[in-house]
GULUM-973227 format. One record per residue (C-alpha): z, x, y; residue in three letters. Coordinates in steps of 0.25 Angstrom, whole numbers, plus 5000, padded with zeros to 4 digits. Each point is the difference from the previous one (the first is absolute). Layout:
# residues N
> up, east, north, type
> Z, X, Y, ALA $
...
END
This chain:
# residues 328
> up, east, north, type
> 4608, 4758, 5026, UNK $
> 4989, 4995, 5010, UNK $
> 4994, 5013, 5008, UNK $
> 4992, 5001, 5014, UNK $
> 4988, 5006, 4997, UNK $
> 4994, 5005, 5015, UNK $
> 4988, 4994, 4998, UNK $
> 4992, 5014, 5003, UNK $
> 5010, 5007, 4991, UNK $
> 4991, 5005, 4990, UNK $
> 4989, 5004, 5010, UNK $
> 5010, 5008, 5008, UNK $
> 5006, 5007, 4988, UNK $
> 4988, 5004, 4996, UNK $
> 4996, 5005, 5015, UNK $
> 5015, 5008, 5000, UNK $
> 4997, 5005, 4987, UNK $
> 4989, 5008, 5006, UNK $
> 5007, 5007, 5011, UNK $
> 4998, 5015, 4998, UNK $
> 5009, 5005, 5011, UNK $
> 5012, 4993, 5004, UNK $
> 4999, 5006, 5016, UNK $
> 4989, 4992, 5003, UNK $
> 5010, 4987, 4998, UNK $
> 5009, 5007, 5010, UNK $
> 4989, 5002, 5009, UNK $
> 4996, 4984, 4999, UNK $
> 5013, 4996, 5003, UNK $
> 5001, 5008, 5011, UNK $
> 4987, 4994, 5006, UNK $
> 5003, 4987, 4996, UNK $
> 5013, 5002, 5008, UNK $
> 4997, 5007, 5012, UNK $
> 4987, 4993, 5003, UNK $
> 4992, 5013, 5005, UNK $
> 4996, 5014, 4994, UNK $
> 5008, 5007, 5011, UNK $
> 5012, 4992, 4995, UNK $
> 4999, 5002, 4987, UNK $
> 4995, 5016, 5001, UNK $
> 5015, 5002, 5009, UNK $
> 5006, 4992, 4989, UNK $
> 4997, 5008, 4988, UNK $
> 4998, 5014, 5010, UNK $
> 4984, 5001, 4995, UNK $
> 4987, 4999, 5007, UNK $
> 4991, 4988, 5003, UNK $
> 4990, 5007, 4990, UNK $
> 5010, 4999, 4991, UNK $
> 5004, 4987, 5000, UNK $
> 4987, 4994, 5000, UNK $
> 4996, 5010, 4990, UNK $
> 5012, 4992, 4990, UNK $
> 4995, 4987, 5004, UNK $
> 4986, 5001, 4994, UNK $
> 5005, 5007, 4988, UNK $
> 5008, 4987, 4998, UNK $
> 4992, 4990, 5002, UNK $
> 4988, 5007, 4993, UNK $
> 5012, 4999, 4988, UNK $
> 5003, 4989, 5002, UNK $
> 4987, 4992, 5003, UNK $
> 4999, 4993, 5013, UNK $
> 5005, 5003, 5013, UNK $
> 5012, 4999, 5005, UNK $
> 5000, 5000, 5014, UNK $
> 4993, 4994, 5010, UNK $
> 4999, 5009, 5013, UNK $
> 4999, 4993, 5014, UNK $
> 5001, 5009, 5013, UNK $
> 5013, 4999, 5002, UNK $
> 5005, 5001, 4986, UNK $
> 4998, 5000, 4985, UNK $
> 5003, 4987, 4995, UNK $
> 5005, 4997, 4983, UNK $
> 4990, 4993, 4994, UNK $
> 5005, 4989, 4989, UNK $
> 4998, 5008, 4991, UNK $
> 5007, 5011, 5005, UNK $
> 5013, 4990, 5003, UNK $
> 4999, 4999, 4984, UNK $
> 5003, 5014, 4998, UNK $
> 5009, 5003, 5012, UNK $
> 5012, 4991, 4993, UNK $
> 5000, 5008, 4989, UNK $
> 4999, 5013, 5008, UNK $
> 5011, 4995, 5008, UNK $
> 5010, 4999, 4987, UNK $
> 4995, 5014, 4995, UNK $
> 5004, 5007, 5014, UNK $
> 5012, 4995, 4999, UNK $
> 5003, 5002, 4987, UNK $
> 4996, 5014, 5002, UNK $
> 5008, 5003, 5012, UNK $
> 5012, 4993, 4991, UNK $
> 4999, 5011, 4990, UNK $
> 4999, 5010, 5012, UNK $
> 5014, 4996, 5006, UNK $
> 5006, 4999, 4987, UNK $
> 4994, 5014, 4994, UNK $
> 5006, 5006, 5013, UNK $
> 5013, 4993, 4997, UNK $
> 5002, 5005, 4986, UNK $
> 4996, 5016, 5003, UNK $
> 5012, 5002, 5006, UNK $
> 4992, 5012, 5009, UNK $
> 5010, 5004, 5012, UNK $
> 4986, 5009, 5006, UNK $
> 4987, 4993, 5008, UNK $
> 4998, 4991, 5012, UNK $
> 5007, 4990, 5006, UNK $
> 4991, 4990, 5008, UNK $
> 5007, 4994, 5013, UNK $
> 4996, 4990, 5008, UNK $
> 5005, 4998, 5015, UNK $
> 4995, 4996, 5013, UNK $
> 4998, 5009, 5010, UNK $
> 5010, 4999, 5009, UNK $
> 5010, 5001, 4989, UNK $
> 4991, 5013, 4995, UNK $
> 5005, 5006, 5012, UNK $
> 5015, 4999, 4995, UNK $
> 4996, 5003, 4987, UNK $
> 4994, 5013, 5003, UNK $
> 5010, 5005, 5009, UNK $
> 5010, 5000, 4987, UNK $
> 4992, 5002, 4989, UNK $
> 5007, 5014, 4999, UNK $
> 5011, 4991, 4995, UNK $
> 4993, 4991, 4990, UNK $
> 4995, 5015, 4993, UNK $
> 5010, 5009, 5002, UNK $
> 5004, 5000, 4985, UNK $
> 4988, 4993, 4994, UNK $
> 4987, 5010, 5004, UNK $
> 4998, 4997, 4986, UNK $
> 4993, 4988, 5005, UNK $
> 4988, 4998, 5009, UNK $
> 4999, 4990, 5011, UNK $
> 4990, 4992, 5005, UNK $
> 5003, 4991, 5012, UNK $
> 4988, 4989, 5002, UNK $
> 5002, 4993, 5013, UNK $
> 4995, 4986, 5003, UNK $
> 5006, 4986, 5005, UNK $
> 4992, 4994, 4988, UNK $
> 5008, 4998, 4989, UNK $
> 4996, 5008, 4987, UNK $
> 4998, 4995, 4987, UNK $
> 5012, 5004, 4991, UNK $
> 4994, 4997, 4987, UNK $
> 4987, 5006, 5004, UNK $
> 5007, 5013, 5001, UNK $
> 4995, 4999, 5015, UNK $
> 5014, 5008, 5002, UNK $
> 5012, 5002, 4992, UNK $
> 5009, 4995, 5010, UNK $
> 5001, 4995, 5012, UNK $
> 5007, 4996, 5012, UNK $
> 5000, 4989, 5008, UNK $
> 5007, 4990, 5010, UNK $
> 4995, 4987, 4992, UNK $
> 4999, 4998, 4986, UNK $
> 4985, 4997, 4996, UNK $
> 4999, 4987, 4991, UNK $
> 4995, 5009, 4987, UNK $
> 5005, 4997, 4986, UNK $
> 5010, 5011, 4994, UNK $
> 5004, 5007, 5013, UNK $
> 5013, 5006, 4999, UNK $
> 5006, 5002, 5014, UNK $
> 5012, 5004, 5005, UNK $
> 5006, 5001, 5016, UNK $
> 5003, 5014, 5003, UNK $
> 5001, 4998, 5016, UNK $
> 4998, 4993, 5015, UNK $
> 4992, 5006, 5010, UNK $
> 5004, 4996, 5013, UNK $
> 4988, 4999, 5012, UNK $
> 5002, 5001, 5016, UNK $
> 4991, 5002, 5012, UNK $
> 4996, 5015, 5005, UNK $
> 4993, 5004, 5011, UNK $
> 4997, 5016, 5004, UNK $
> 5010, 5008, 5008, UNK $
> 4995, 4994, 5013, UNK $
> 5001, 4986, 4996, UNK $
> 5017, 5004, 4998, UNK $
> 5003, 4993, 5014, UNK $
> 4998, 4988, 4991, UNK $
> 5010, 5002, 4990, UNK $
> 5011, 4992, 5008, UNK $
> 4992, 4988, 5006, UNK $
> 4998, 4987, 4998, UNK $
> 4989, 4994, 4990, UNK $
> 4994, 4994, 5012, UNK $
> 4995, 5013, 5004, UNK $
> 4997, 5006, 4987, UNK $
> 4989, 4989, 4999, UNK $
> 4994, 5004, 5013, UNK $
> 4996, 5015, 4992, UNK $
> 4988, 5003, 4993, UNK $
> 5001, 4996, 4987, UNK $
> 4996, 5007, 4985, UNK $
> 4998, 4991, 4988, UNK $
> 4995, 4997, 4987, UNK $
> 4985, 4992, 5001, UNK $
> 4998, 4985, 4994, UNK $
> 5000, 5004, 4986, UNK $
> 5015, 5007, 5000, UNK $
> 5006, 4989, 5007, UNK $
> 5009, 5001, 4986, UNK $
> 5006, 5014, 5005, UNK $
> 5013, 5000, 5004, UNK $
> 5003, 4997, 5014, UNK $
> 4988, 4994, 5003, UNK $
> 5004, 4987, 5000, UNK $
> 5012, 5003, 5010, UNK $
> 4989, 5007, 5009, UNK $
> 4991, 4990, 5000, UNK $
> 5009, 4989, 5005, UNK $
> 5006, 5011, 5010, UNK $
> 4986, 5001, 5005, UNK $
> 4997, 4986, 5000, UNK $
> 4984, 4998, 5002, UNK $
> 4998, 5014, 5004, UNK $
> 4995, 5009, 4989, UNK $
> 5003, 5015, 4998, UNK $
> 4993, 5008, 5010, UNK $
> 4997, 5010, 4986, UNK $
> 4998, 4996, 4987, UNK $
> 4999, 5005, 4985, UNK $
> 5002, 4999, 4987, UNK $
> 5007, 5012, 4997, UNK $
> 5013, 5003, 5001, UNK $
> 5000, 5016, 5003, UNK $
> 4989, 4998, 5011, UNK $
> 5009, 4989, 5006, UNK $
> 5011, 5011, 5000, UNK $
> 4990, 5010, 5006, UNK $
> 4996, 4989, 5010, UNK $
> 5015, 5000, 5006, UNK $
> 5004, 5015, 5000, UNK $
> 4986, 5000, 5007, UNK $
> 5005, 4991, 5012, UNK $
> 4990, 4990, 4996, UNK $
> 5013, 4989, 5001, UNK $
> 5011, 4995, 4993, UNK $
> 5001, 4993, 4986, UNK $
> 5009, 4998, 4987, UNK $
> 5002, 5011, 4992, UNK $
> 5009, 5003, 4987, UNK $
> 5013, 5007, 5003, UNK $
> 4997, 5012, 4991, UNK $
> 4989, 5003, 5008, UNK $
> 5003, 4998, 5013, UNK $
> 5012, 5004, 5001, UNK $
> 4999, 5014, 4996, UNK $
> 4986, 5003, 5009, UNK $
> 5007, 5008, 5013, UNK $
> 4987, 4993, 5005, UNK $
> 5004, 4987, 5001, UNK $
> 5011, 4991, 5004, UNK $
> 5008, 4988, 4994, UNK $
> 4996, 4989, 5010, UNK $
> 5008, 4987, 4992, UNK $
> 5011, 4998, 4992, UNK $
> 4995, 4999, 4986, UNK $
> 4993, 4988, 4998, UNK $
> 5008, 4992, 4989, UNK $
> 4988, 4992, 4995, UNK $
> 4990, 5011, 4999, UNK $
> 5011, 5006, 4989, UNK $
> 4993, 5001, 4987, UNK $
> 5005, 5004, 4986, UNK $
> 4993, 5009, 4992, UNK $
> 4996, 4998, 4984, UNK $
> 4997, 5012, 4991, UNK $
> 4992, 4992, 4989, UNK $
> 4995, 5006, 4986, UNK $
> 4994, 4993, 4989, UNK $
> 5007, 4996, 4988, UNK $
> 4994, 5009, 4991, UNK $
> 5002, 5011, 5009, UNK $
> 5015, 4997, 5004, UNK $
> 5004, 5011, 4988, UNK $
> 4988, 5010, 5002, UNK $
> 5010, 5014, 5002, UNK $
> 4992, 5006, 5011, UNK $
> 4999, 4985, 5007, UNK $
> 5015, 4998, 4998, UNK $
> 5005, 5013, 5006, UNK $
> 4991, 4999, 5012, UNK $
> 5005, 4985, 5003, UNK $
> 5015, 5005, 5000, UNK $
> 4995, 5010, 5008, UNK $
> 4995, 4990, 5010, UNK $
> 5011, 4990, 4999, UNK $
> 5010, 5012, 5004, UNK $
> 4991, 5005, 5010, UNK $
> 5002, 4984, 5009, UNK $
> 5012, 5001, 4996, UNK $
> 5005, 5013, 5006, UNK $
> 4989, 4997, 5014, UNK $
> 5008, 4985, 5000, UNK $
> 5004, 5005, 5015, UNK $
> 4985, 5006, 5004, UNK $
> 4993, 4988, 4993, UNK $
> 5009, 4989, 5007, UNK $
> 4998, 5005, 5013, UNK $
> 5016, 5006, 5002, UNK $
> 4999, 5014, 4999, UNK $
> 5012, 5003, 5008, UNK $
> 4998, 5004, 5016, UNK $
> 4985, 4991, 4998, UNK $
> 4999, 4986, 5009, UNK $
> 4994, 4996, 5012, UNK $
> 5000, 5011, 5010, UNK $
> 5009, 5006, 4991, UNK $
> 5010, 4990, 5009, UNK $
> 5006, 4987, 4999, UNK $
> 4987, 4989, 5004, UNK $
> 5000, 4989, 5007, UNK $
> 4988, 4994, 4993, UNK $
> 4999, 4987, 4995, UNK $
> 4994, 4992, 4988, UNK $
> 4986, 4993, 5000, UNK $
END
């Protein structure tokens, strides 16, 4: 049988072979992946001492410097590309142990790592009560972020989302539609039976460039035309804050809007801004019993708020009244 040899297999052996403490891997790969100490120090929760401390041990281990640092970052050296393969691999196969350990100890106790964004936090927060009421056996930790986590490495256990990331051995599951509409604050409620024509003519709250992806922005945006929002942000909960503040008007999820006695439902719900939501788990967690209890919890949770979540909560609508509002 004819083997590849790397041609600096030996030399890199014989470098690993050396590593006294396994950390300072993790701390390379870290850097190596975040491209700044800062980065990595909030990476791996240390100091900037710390992880510079790690470096030089490893490079005085293994013999030659490994990164070259420019203002702006710290940048691999060839060498340091070498190892960071093979660090790769091991970090993986670590967290692969990890998952599978957790999915074999059969432990109903500890914490169970969520991750939402914030406007859903909102919601979830409000029921929580629901989630725990017969598991307080069972610690909570609700991480909020539009960023995707990474599943498999343990970034959270679960997570929930209204699209399902392209990651290898995601296991997802539907567990519920959450319907958006346009609110303004109690003295935009005039409004509420009008003509979009008018409703353009309002101040306006929205998502800046980089959240164009948010639901309803699209519809806003060709509502608006070539005018932009008067207010801006990228953050769901101050948009909200924005609207009960009287700031303007903007799209907002049914769950929240509609049960704020500070706002009022200005549209009819907005049929493309609808998006389904995915609880996702990794495969090797899909089994854990602490994970699998809290994702039947959630799963009955959207399904028993079906009528909060799509927006027909009964006596909720425009005005509260039939509309006379018409589609973009």
């Amino acid at each position: 049988m004819n083997e590849i040899v790397h041609p600096n297999a030996e030399t890199f052996w014989h470098d690993t072979a050396m590593i006294s403490d396994w950390d300072n891997l993790r701390v390379f790969l870290a850097l190596a992946e975040e491209g700044t100490l800062s980065g990595a120090a909030k990476r791996l929760r240390v100091s900037h001492p710390t992880i510079s401390r790690r470096i030089k041990a490893l490079e005085s281990e293994l013999g030659t410097r490994l990164f070259d640092q420019y203002p702006d970052r710290f940048q691999p050296t060839e060498k340091a590309l070498e190892l960071l393969h093979d660090v790769k691999a091991m970090e993986a196969a670590s967290l692969a142990f990890q998952r599978r350990n957790d999915g074999l100890s059969g432990d109903h106790l500890g914490t169970v790592r969520i991750s939402i964004d914030e406007t859903l936090a909102e919601f979830m927060t409000r029921h929580l009560t629901e989630v725990r009421a017969n598991h307080r056996c069972i610690e909570f930790e609700i991480t909020v972020t539009h960023m995707s986590a990474n599943l498999s490495k343990r970034e959270a256990d679960l997570m929930i989302r209204s699209r399902v990331p392209d990651h290898a051995n995601l296991i997802g599951r539907k567990i519920g539609m959450v319907a958006h509409a346009v609110y303004g604050a109690v003295a935009f409620s005039d409004y509420a039976e009008t003509w979009l024509e008018d409703l353009k003519e309002l101040p306006w709250v929205g998502f800046d460039d980089d959240h164009q992806y948010m639901p309803g922005q699209a519809w806003q945006s060709r509502l608006l035309g070539n005018r932009k929002s008067e207010l801006r942000t990228n953050n769901g909960v101050v948009l909200a804050n924005a609207i009960r503040g009287g700031n303007g008007v903007g799209v907002l999820p049914c769950f929240l809007g509609d049960t704020d006695p500070r706002l009022t439902r200005l549209s009819p719900i907005l049929e493309e801004a609808t998006t389904a939501q995915w609880l996702l788990v990794h495969e090797d967690l899909r089994a854990v019993p602490k994970i699998r209890i809290v994702m039947d919890e959630l799963i009955r949770l959207f399904r028993d708020r079906r009528t909060e979540l799509e927006g027909r909560d009964p006596g909720v609508g425009v005005g509260a009244r039939p509309t006379l509002v018409r589609s973009a």
